[in-house]
C-alpha positions as CSV (number, residue, x, y, z in Angstrom):
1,X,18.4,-27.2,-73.0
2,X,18.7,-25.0,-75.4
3,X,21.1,-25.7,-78.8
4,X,23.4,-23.1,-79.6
5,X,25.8,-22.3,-82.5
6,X,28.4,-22.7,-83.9
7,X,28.5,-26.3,-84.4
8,X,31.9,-28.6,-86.0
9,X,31.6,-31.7,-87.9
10,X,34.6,-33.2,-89.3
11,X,35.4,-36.6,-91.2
12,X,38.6,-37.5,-91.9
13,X,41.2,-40.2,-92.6
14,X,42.0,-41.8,-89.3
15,X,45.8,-40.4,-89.7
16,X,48.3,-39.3,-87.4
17,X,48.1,-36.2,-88.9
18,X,44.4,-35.4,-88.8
19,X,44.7,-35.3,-84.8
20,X,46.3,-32.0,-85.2
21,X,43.4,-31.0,-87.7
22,X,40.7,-31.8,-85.0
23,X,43.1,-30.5,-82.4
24,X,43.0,-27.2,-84.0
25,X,39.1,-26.9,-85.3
26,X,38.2,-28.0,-81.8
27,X,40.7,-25.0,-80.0
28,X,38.9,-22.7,-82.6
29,X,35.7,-23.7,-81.8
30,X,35.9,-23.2,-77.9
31,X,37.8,-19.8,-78.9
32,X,34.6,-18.7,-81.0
33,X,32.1,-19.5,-77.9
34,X,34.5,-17.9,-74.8
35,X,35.7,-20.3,-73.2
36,X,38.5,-19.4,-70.6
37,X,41.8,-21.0,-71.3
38,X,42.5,-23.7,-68.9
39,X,39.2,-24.9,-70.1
40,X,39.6,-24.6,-73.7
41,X,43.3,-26.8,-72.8
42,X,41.0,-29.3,-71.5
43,X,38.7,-30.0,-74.5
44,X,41.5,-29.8,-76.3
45,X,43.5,-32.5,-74.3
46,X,40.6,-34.6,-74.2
47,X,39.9,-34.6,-77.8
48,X,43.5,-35.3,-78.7
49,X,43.2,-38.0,-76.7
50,X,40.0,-39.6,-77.5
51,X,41.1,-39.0,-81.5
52,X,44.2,-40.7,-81.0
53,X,42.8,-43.7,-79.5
54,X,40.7,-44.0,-82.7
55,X,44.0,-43.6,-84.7
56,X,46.1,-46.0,-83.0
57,X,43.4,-48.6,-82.0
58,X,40.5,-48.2,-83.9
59,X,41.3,-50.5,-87.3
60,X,43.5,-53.0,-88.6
61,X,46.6,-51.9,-90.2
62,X,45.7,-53.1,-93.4
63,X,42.3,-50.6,-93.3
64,X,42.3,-48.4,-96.3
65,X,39.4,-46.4,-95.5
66,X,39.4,-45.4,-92.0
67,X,37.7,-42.2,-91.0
68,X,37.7,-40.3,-87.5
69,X,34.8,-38.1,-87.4
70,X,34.7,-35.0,-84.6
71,X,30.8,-33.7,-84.0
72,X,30.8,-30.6,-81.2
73,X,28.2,-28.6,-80.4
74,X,27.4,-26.2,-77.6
75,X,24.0,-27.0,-75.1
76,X,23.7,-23.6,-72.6
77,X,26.7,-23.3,-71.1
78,X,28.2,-26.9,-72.3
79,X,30.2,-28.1,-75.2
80,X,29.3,-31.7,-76.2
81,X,32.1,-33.4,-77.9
82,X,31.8,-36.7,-80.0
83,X,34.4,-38.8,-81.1
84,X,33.8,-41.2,-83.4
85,X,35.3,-44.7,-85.6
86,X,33.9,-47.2,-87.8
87,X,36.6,-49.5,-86.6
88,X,36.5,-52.7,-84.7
89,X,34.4,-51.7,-82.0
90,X,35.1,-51.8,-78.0
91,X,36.9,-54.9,-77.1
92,X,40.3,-56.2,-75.6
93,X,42.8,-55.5,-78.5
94,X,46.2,-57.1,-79.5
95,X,49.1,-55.6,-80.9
96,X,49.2,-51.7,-80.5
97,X,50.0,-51.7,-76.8
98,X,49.8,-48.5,-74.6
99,X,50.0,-47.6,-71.5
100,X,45.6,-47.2,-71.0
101,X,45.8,-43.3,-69.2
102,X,43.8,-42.2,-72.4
103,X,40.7,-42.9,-70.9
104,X,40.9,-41.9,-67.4
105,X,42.5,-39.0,-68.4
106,X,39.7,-38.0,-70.6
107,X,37.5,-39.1,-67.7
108,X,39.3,-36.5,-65.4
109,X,39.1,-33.4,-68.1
110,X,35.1,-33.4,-68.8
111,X,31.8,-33.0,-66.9
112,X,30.6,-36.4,-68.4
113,X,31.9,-39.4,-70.6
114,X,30.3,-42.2,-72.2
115,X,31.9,-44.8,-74.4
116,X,29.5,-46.9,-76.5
117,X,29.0,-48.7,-79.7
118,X,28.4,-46.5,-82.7
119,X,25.5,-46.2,-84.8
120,X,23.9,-49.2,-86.0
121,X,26.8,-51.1,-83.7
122,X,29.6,-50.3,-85.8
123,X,32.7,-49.1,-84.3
124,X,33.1,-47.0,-81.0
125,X,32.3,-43.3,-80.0
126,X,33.4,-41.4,-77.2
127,X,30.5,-39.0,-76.0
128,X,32.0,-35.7,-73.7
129,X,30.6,-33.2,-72.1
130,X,32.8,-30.0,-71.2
131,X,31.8,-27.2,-68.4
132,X,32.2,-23.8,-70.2
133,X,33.8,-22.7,-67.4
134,X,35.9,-26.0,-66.2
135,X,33.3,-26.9,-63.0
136,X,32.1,-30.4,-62.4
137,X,35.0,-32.5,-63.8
138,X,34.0,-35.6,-61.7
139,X,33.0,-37.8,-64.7
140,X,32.9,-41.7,-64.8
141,X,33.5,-44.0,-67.7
């Protein structure tokens, strides 16, 4: 496989309002490299998804420093998507409830997923692989 640019990197205060921010850089960055648009409405539903979970579930209320970092980059014809927190890790959580379609959902939108333990075991990222041009979208989590 062959690495291709452009590239996005972003780290940002796990905030409500920084979803939109990584909404929007990813939707430019699919934009830049041609993809069609039901497929570009795909990253960009799966993303919003994956960074909200890191939002809502990802830290304590009391964190002061939480971050939600966004790495894409595009492999042939392939974006790879990376959602990552320093929070609490993967685990059964109390107190922000939901309704749990987040995952499955973002299961059903991408090529690939895998959910795993960040680096060094600290917090959780959410690895996805997108079809340039939508194929294949019969991941498992």
């Amino acid at each position: 496989m062959s690495v291709d640019a452009p590239q996005l990197h972003l780290q940002l205060p796990a905030a409500p309002e920084n979803v939109v921010v990584a909404r929007q850089a990813i939707t430019g960055l699919c934009e830049g490299l041609g993809f069609p648009s039901r497929s570009t409405d795909d990253v960009r539903l799966a993303v919003t998804e994956a960074c909200t979970n890191v939002v809502v579930h990802a830290y304590a209320p009391e964190t002061v420093a939480a971050q939600l970092e966004v790495e894409a980059v595009a492999v042939d014809q392939d974006l790879l998507v990376t959602v990552r927190d320093q929070g609490r890790g993967m685990g059964v959580f109390t107190g922000a409830a939901g309704l749990g379609l987040g995952l499955p959902l973002i299961a059903a939108l991408t090529r690939g997923v895998e959910m795993r333990a960040g680096p060094g075991g600290l917090g959780t990222e959410i690895a996805m692989t997108f079809a340039k041009d939508g194929s294949d979208q019969d991941a498992h989590v």
